[in-house]
Structures are given as C-alpha cells and as structure tokens.
C-alpha positions as CSV (number, residue, x, y, z in Angstrom):
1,X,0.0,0.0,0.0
2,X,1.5,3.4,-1.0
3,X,2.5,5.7,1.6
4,X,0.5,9.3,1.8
5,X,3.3,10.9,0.4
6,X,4.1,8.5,-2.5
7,X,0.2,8.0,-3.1
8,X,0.2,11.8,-3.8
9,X,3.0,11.4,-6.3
10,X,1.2,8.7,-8.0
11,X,-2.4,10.4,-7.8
12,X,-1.0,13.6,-9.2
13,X,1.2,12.3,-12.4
14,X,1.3,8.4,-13.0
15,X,-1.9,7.5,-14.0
16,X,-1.8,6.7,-17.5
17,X,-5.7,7.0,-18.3
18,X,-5.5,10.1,-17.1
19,X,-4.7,12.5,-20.4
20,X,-7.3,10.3,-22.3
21,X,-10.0,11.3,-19.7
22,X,-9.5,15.2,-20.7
23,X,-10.0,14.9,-24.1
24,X,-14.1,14.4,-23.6
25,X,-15.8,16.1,-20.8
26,X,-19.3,17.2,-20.7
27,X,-19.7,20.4,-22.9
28,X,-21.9,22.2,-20.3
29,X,-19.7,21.2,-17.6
30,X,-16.6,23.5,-18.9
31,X,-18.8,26.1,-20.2
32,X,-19.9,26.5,-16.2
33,X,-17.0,26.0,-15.0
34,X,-15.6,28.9,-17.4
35,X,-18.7,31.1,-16.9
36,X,-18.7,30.7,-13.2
37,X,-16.7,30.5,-10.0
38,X,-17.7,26.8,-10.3
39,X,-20.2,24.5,-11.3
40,X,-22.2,23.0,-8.8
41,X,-24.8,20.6,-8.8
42,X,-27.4,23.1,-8.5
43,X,-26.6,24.9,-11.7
44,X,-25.6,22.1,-13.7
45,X,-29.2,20.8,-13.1
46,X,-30.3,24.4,-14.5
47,X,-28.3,24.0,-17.3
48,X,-29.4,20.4,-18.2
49,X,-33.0,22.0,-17.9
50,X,-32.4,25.3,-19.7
51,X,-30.0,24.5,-22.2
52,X,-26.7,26.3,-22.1
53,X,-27.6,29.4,-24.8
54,X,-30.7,30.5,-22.1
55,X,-28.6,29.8,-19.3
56,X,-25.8,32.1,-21.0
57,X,-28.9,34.4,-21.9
58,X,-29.8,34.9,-17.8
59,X,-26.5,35.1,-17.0
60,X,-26.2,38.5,-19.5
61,X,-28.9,40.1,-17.9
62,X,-28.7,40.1,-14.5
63,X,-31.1,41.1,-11.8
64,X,-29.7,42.1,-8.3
65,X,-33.1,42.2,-6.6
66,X,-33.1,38.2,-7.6
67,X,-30.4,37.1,-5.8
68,X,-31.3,36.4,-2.2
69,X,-28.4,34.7,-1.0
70,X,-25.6,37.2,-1.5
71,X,-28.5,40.2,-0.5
72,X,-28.8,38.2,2.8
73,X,-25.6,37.6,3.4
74,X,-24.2,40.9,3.1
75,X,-26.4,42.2,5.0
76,X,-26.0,40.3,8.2
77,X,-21.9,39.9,7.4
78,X,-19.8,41.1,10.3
79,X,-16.3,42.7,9.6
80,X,-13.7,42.7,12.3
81,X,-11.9,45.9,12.9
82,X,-8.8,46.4,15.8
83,X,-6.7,49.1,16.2
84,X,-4.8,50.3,19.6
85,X,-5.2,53.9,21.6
86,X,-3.9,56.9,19.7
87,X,-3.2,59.2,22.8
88,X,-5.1,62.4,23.1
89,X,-6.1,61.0,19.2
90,X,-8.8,58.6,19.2
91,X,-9.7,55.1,21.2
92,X,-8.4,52.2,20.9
93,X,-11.1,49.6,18.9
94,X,-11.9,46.0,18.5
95,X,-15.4,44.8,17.2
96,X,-17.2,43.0,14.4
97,X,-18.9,45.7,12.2
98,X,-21.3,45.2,9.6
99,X,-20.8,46.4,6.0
100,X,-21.7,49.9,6.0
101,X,-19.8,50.9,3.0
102,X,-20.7,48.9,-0.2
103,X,-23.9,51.8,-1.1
104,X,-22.0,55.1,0.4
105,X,-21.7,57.9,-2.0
106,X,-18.7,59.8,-2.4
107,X,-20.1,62.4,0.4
108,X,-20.0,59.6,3.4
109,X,-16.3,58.4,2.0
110,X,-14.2,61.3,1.0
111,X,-14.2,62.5,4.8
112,X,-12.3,59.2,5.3
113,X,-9.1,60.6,3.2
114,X,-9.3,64.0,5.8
115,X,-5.8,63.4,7.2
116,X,-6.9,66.3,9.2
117,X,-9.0,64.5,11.2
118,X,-7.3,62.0,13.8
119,X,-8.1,58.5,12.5
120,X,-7.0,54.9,12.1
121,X,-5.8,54.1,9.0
122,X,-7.5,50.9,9.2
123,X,-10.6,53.1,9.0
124,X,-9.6,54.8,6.4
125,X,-9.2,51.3,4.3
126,X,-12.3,49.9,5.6
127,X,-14.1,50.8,2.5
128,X,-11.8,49.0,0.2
129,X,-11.7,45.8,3.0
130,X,-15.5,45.7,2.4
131,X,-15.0,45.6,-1.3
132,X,-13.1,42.3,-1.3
133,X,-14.9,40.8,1.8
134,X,-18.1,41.1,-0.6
135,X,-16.6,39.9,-3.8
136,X,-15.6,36.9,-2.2
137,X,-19.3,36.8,-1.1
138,X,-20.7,37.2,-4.4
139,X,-17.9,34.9,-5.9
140,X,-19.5,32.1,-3.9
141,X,-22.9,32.6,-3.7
142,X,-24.0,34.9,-5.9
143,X,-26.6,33.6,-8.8
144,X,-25.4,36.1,-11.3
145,X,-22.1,34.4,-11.7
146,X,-20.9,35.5,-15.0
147,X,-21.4,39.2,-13.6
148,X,-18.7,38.2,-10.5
149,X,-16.1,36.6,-13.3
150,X,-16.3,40.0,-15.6
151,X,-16.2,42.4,-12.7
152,X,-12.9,40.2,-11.6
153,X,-11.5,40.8,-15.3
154,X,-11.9,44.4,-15.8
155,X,-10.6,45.1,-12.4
156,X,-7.4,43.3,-13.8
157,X,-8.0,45.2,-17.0
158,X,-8.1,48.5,-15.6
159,X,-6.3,48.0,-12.6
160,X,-5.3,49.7,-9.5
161,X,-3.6,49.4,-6.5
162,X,-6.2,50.5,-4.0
163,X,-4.0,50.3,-1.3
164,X,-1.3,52.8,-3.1
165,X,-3.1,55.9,-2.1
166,X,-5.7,56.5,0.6
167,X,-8.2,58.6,-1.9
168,X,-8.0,55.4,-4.1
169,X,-9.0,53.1,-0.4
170,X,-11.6,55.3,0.8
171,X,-13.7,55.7,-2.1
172,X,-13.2,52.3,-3.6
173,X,-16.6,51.5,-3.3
174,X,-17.6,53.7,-5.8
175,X,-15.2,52.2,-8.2
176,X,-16.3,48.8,-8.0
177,X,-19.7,49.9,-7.9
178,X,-20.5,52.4,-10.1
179,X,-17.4,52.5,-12.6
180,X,-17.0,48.3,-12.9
181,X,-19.9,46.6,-12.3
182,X,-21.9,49.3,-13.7
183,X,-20.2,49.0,-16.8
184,X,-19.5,45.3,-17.0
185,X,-21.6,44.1,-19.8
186,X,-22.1,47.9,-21.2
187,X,-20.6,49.8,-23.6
188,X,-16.9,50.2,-23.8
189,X,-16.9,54.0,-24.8
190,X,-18.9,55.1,-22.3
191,X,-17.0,52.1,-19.5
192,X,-14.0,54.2,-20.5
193,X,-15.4,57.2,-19.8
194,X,-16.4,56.2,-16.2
195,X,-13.1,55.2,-15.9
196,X,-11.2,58.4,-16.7
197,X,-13.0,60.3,-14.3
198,X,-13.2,58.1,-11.6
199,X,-11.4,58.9,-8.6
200,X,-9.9,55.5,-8.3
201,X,-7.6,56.1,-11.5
202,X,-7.4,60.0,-11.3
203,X,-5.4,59.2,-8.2
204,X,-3.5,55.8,-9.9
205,X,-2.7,56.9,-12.6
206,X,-1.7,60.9,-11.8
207,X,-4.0,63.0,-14.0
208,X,-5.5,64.4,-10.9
209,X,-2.2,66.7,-11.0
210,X,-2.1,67.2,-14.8
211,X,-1.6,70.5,-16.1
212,X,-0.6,72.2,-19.2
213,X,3.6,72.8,-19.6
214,X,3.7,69.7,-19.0
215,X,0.6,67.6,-18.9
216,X,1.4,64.1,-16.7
217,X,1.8,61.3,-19.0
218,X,0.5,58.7,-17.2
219,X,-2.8,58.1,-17.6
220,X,-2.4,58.8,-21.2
221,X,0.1,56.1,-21.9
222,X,-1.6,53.4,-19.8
223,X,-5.3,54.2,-21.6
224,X,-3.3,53.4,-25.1
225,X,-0.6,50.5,-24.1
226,X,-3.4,48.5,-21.4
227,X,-7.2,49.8,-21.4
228,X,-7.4,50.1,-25.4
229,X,-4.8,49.9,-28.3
230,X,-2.3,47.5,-26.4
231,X,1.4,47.3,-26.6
232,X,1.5,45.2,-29.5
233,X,0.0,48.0,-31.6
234,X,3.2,50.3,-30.5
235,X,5.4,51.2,-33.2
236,X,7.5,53.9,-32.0
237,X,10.1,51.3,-32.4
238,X,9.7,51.8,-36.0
239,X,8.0,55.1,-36.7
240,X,9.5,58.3,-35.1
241,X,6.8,60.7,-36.6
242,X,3.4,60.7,-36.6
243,X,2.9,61.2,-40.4
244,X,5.4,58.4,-40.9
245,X,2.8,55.6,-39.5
246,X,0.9,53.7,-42.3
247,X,-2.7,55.0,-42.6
248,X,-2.2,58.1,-40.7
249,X,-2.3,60.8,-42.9
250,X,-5.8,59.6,-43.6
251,X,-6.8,59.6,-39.8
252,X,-6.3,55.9,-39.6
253,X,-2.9,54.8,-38.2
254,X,-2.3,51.3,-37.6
255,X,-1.1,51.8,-34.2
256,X,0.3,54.6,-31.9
257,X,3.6,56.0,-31.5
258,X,4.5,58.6,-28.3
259,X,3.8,61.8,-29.8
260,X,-0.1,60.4,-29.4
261,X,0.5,59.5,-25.7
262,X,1.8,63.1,-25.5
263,X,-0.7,65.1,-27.4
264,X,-3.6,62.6,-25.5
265,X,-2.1,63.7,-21.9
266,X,-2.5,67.5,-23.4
267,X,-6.2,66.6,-24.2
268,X,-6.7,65.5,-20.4
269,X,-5.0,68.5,-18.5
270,X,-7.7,70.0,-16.4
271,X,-8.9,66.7,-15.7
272,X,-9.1,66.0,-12.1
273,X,-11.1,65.5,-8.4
274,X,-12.6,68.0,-6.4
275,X,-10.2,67.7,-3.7
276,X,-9.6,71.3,-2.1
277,X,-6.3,71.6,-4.0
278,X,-4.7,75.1,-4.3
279,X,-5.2,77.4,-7.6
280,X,-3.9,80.7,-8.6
281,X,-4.3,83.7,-6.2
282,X,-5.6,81.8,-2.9
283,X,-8.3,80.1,-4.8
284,X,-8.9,76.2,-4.1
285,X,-10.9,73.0,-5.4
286,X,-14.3,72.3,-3.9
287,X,-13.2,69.6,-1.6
288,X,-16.1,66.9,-2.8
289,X,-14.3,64.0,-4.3
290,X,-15.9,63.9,-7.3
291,X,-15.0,64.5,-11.2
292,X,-13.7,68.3,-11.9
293,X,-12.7,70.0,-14.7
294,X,-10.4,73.1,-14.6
295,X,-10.0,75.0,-17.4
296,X,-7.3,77.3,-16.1
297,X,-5.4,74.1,-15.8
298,X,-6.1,72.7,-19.7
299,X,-3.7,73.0,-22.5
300,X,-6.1,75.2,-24.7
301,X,-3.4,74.6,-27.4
302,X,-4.3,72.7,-31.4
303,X,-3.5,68.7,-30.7
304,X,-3.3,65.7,-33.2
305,X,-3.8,62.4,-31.8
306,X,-3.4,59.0,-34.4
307,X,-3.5,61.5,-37.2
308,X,-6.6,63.5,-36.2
309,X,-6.2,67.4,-35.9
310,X,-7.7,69.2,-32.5
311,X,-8.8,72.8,-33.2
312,X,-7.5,75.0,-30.2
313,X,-9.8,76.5,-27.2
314,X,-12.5,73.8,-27.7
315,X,-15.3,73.4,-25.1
316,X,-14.9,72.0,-21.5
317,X,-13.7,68.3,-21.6
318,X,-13.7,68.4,-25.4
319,X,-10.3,67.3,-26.3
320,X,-10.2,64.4,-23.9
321,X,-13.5,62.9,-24.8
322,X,-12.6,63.0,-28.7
323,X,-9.2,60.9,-27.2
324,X,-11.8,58.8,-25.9
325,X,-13.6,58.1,-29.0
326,X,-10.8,57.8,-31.0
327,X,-9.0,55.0,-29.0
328,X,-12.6,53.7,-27.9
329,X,-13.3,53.3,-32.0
330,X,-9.8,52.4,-33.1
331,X,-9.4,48.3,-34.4
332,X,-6.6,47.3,-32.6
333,X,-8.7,48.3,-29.6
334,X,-11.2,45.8,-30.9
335,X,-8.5,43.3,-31.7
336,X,-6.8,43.7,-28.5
337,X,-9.8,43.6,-25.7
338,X,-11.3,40.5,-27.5
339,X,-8.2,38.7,-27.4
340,X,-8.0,39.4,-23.8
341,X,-11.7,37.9,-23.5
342,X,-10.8,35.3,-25.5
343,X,-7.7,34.5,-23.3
344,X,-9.9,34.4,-20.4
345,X,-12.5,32.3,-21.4
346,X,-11.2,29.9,-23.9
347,X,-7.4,29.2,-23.8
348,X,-4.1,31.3,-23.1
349,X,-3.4,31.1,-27.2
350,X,-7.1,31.8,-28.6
351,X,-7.6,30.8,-32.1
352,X,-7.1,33.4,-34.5
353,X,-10.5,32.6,-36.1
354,X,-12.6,33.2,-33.1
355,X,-11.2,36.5,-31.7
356,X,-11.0,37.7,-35.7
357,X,-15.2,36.7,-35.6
358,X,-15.4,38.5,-31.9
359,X,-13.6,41.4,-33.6
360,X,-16.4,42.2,-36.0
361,X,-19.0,41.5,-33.5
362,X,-17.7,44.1,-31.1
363,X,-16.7,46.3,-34.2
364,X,-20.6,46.1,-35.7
365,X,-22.0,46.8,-32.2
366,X,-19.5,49.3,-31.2
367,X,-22.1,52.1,-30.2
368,X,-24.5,50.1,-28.8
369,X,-25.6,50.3,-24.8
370,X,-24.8,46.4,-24.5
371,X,-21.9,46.0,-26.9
372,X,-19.6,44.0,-24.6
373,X,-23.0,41.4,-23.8
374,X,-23.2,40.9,-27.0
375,X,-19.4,40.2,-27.6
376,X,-19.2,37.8,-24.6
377,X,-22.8,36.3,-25.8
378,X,-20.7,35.1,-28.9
379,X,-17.6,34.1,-27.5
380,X,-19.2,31.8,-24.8
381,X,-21.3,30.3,-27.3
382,X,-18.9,29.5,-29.8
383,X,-17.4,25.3,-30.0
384,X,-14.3,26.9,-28.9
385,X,-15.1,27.9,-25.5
386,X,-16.7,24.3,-25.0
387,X,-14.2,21.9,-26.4
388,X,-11.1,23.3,-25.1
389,X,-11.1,22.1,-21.6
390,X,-8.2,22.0,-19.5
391,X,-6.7,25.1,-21.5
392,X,-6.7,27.4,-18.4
393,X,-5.6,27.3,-14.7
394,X,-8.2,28.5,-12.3
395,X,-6.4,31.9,-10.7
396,X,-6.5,31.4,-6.9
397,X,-9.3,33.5,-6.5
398,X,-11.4,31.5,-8.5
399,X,-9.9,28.3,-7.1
400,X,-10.7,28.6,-3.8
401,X,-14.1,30.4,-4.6
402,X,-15.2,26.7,-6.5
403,X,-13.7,24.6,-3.8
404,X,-16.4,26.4,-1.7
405,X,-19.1,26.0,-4.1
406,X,-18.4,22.7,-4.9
407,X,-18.8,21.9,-1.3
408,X,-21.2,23.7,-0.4
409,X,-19.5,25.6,2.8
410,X,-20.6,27.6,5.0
411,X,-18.5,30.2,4.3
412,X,-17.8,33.7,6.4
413,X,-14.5,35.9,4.3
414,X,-12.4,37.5,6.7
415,X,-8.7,40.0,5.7
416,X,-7.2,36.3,6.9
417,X,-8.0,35.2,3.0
418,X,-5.9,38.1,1.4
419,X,-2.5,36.4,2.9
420,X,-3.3,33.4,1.6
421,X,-4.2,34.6,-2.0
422,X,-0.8,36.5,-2.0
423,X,1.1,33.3,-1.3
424,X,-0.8,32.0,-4.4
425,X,0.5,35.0,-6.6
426,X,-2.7,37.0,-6.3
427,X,-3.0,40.5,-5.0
428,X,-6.6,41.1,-4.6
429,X,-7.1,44.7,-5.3
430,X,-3.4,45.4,-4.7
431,X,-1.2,44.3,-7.9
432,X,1.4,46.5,-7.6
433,X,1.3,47.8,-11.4
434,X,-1.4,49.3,-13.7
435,X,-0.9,45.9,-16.1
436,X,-3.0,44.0,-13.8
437,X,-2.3,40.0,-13.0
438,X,-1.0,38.2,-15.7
439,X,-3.3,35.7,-17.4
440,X,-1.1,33.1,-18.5
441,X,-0.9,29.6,-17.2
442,X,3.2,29.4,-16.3
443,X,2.3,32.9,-13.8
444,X,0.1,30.6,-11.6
445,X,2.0,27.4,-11.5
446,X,5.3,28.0,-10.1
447,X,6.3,25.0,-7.7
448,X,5.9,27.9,-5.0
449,X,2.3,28.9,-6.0
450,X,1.4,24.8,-6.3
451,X,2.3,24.1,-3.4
452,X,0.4,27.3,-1.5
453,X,-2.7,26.2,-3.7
454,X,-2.5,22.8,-2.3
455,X,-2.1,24.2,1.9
456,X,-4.4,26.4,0.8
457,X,-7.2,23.2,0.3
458,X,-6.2,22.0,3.4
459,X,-6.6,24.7,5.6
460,X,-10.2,25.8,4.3
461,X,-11.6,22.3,4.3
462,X,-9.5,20.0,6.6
463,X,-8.1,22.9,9.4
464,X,-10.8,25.3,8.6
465,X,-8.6,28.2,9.5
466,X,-9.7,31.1,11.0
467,X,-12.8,30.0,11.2
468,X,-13.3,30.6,7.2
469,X,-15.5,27.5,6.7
470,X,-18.0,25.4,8.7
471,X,-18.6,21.7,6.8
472,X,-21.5,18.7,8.0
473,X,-19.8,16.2,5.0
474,X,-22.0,13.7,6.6
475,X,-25.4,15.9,6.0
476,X,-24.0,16.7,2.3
477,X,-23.5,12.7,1.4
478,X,-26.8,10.2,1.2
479,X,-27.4,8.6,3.9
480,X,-27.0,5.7,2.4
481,X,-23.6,6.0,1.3
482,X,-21.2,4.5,4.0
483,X,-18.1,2.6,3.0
484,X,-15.2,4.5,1.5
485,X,-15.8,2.7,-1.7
486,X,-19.4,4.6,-2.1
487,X,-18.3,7.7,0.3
488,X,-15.2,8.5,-2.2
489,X,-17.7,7.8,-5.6
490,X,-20.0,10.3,-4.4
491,X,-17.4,13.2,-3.6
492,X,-14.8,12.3,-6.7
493,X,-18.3,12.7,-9.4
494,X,-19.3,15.8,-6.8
495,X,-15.9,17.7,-6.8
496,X,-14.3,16.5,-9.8
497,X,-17.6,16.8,-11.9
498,X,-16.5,13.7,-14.5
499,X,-16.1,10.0,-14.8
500,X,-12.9,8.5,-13.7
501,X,-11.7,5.3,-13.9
502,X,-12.0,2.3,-11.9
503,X,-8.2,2.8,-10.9
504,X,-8.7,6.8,-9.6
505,X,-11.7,5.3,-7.9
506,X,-10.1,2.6,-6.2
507,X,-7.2,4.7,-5.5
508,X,-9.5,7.2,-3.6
509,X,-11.3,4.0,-1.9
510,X,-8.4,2.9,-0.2
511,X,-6.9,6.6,0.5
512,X,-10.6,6.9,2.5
513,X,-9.8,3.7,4.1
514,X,-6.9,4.7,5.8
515,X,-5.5,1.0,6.1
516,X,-9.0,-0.4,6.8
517,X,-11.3,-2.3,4.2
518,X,-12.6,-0.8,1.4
519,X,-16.4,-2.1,1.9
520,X,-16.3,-1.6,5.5
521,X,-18.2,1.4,6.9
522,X,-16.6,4.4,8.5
523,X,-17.4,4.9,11.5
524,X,-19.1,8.0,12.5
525,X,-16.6,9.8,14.7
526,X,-14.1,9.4,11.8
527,X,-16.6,10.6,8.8
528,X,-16.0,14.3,9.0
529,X,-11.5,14.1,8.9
530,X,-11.8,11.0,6.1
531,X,-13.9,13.1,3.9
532,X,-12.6,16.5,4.3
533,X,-8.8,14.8,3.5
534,X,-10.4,13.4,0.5
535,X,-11.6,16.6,-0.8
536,X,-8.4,18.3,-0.1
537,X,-6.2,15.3,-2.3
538,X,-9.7,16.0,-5.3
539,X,-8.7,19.4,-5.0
540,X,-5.1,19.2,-5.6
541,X,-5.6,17.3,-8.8
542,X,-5.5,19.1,-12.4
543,X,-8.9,17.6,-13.0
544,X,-9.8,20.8,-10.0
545,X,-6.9,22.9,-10.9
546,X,-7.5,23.3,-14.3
547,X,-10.8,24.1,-16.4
C-alpha cells in the first residue's frame, strides 16, 4: 500500500488513463465552470433543464433584486476591525462591524481621506476591506455568476492598487460599484469614460495633478498601451513621426507611437477630483471627491492624436473625450480587448478565427448600450469555449471560490483570505502595477504557487482556519452512502464533476480507508476528517486545478 506521500506522487502524475480522460468532458460542464466561480450541482441541473444558450442568456442580464443569498448575506456579514489607543487622538477599537460601506456615496467616504481629522488608517481602508470581503461573497454565492467573473476581469483590466493611495481606499466602493460593475456588460466607450473620471484612476494613474507645460503622462500612456490599443499596436520602435505611420495621414494609423501618448495627456489637462487643492491667487478646489474640470489648468493649445487634428480653445472636456472616441473606435482596440476575453474564457493562445469573428462582432455593435453582452454572448457560445477544456488554470481567487461551491460551505471571508491569496500569486485589489495580473498559465503554476494552492485546500476544508469554513460532509453525502468505496464515488463525481476510472476510484477508496477495508463502513466519529482529507487530495488534482 502506497505511503501518503508516495500515493500523492502517484495520484497527481502516474496514472496513465489520465490524459485520455480530458479529451471528452461534458460540454456544459466547462462552459460552467468557465462562466462561473464553479459548477455546482445546482446549476448544472439548471443548465441540463435550460439549455446552455438560455442559461448564457440569464447570465447576461442580470437582476440584483433576484439574488437572495448574497443580498442576505451581506447584509447580516460582520467585519472585524482592531486598532490600539492613539493618545489624546482617538480610542483604541476592537469589534465586528457590519458592511456599511458597499452603497455610500462619495459624500460619506471622501471625509475618510481627511488626514486632518485623527483617524485609524484601518478606517480609512475599511471601505476597500468591504469591497473584497463582498466579492468573495458574491464569488460564492452569488446567482449572477458571469457578472462576478467580468467584474474580476476588468478590475485586472483597468487595474489599480487600492492600497497605493488612501483617496483610491476610501472611495473604492464607488469604483467597483458604479465604474465596474456598472459598466461590465455595457458599452466600452462610455465604460472608459467612467473610468477616466473616476477617482480611483485619477489618483493611480496621476492626471489628478495634470496641467498644461507639462501635462502628466500617465494616464495617457496606460489608456493606449493597457485599457485600449495595447502594446502590440506600438510602433515607436519603427516610426518616429506621426505622419510616418501607415494609414495616418488619412486619420487611420495602424497603431500609436509617443507623440499620441503626449498630445492625449495635453487633451486631459484639467482633468481631475474636487479635492480642495490650491489654484492661482488663494483660490482652491471644492473639496467633494468627485470629477472636476479646470480649465485654467487645460492646455487650450491645437493637438493631433493618431492623425486627427484638435482645433484650439475647444469646449470644456472636449479634447479628452474626442481621445476617448478615438482610442474607444480604433481596431486594434477591438483586436486587443477581444483577445484578452478570449484568453480568459477559452485558452491562453485563442484561435485566430474566433477572436477575428469576436472582432467584427464588437466592431458592428460598437455604439450600442450592450456591446460588450453581446461580444461575450458570442464568445461563450462558440465550439471553442466548450471543447477546449483543460486550456486554463483557475487563478486562486477563483480556485478557492469553487472549492467552496463545490462543497457547499458555509462560508464567512475574513482579511485572513488576502494572505493566503498573495502566497498563491494573487493580490486582490493590490497588484502593484497598472498591467494587472497576468493571465497566463506558467504565472500561476510556479512550484511555489502549487504548493500554496495545495495548503491552501487544506486549511479551508480539513483545518478550517480562521474560522473561514463550517462543513457537515456527513449531511452533504446520502445517507446511504457508507463505506469508502461509495463515500469516495459520491465526492470524486461531486468535486471532480467527470467520470474516472475504476483505478482513480479505487485509488480514492483505499486513501478513505486509511489502512481499513474498502467495503467496510466508517465509523461516525471518523466521517467528517476522512472526507474532508479526500476533498483536499480531489482538490489538488488538475482535473480541480484546471478548467
């Protein structure tokens, strides 16, 4: 009988039936676990009763008032703050709190980044702790799960550090609310838009400060290279002038080259937050937090961005949003946003012929109020997305959100889970850089990361650490189901979601066992620790690990 360690070695990478088993899973079974944060029984059922293009169709058009479990939850979830005494500054404080934060407007949080008001900083990141408490909540539980895994991507895809900048901290709430999951499934002009005057990448990305002689060019740069062109449509390498780039004398440049990133930041001088900042002869900002626009601070001056001419002194705001439409419009923005969707939900090398066909489906709808549903609509619909399984890693957000679906925890996110994600490479709401995480497989599996993903398993289901998880295996399996030969059938189908062979099945018979027989029953007091260590190994498997 194999050892634990060496019966891990052998589960993991000697079974030689177990390529062959990849090649033919259940289409609706990837397309969920794609779409989702993890299929469960629950909504494979729907799925088998629907059909997968209405499933797909429900998931598009979500309906927050229909979705009782994450509105119940987050409304009785407690939050645990602790901080010591400031002297003479403010108390010391230790309690469970409940989410207060997730429907503020900009009035209740901007008094949070008042540095001169004595507070906490952990107050003044609560907002942005509530954030990821509650995505984690919806991750899990929430019915609209196609919503949870776009809000995930374009927070990578217009990323910030909310933790870089206490402005970005205290109002993130408005970001994720009203900027991301506003726009998710919207239009991608006007999701840009949002994004350019939102506080959270004002702040980032440095426009807040930009003024004319010399405009900032960051936000500029990172709205071409990340949020719309890409870098692979960069040719300064090869062009030094503006009029030297093919198709731009005619308006229509293949790519851009850095005198656009210059002459965009130019367009968004004056661009900023009502913050109380200092102007010219004593005058200040209102101090409200929201999107401003100061002329006295815009470069009034004739622009040409990707071979389009800017007429000096146009009207408030009008240079930037003409940026806007122009990189919004432009076809390598098409190109290079539907690859990244493609990417995402498909493999990490798309084939060219679906994200061409994705390309003229957002290029046709391109103006209309649900262009991006109808892109995705396509994409998750096509053979590609359904016969390419085991194409992508789960990220570890997503891998421990569908170990706790699969299993139906009881689940209650705490700050404890942001440690272990960062072991796993992920840095929820804090990647350092504006790229975002990267979405290729190699990032994720590192023999560091592995191993992290694997403790990780163990410590929600088997140590249920910091009292993350609550389980009652027993209640979850049929009563009838008793011996680890039928206990170890019934959770490899229920977290695996496939057939395996009579080998795997054995294999996980006899690792239930424990060096009793197969056919004998466990006994009760044992039930809970044999199960839980089973779905910990099932976990660590690729059959979990990959989708």
């Amino acid at each position: 009988m194999h050892t634990r360690k060496n019966f891990l070695s052998t589960l993991l990478f000697d079974f030689p039936d177990f390529a062959e088993e990849l090649k033919a899973p259940e289409v609706h079974i990837v397309a969920l676990n794609r779409i989702s944060y993890g299929a469960t029984t629950e909504n494979i059922e729907a799925v088998k009763n629907k059909g997968l293009t209405a499933y797909i169709d429900e998931q598009l058009n979500p309906n927050d008032s229909d979705d009782e479990a994450v509105n119940t939850r987050l409304g009785s979830l407690m939050l645990h703050i602790k901080y010591d005494e400031s002297v003479d500054k403010y108390p010391a404080m230790d309690e469970d709190r409940p989410l207060t934060y997730l429907s503020a407007t900009i009035d209740k949080l901007w008094p949070l980044t008042d540095f001169k008001t004595p507070m906490a900083n952990q107050e003044r990141v609560r907002p942005v702790e509530e954030v990821r408490v509650a995505s984690w909540v919806r991750a899990v539980y929430s019915k609209w799960q196609l919503r949870e895994v776009m809000v995930e991507f374009w927070h990578n895809h217009f990323n910030v550090n909310a933790y870089s900048e206490t402005k970005i901290s205290s109002t993130f709430p408005i970001y994720d609310r009203d900027v991301i999951r506003k726009n998710c499934f919207g239009n991608f002009r006007a999701f840009l838009e949002d994004v350019a005057k939102s506080t959270a990448i004002q702040y980032y990305l440095d426009n807040f400060s930009s003024k004319a002689s010399p405009a900032n060019e960051n936000f500029a740069r990172e709205l071409f290279e990340l949020h719309t062109l890409g870098s692979d449509h960069y040719y300064n390498n090869l062009y030094n002038r503006w009029r030297e780039v093919p198709g731009a004398l005619n308006g229509k440049p293949i790519g851009y080259i850095d005198e656009d990133v210059y002459e965009a930041a130019r367009s968004f001088t004056g661009w900023t937050i009502a913050d109380g900042s200092g102007l010219s002869k004593g005058d200040t900002l209102p101090n409200t937090g929201s999107f401003y626009y100061y002329d006295g601070w815009h470069d009034n001056y004739q622009k040409r961005v990707l071979g389009v001419e800017f007429d000096p002194n146009q009207p408030p705001l009008a240079d930037g949003l003409k940026v806007l439409d122009l990189v919004a419009y432009h076809p390598a923005t098409a190109k290079h946003v539907c690859q990244k969707l493609c990417k995402r939900f498909i493999s990490d090398n798309p084939p060219v012929s679906v994200v061409n066909a994705a390309v003229a489906v957002w290029t046709k709808y391109q103006k209309s109020p649900d262009q991006i549903r109808l892109v995705l609509r396509f994409i998750l619909l096509s053979k590609e997305m359904t016969s390419s399984w085991g194409q992508k890693v789960k990220r570890p957000f997503e891998l421990i959100a569908s170990l706790l679906r699969t299993t139906s925890a009881d689940f209650t996110p705490n700050s404890s889970l942001t440690g272990q994600l960062s072991q796993m490479g992920y840095f929820h709401y804090q990647w350092p850089t504006p790229t975002g995480h990267p979405d290729k497989s190699e990032y994720w599996l590192s023999s560091n990361t592995m191993l992290a993903r694997w403790n990780t398993a163990v410590n929600l289901v088997v140590n249920k650490q910091n009292k993350l998880t609550n389980y009652t295996f027993r209640s979850i399996t049929p009563g009838d189901l008793k011996t680890p030969t039928q206990v170890s059938e019934f959770w490899t189908k229920r977290i695996l979601q496939k057939n395996k062979s009579p080998e795997f099945l054995a294999s996980m018979a006899t690792y239930v066992a424990n060096g009793k027989k197969n056919d004998e029953p466990i006994p009760d007091n044992q039930f809970e620790g044999r199960v839980s260590n089973l779905i910990a190994l099932l976990s660590m498997t690729p059959d979990f690990q990959l989708k």
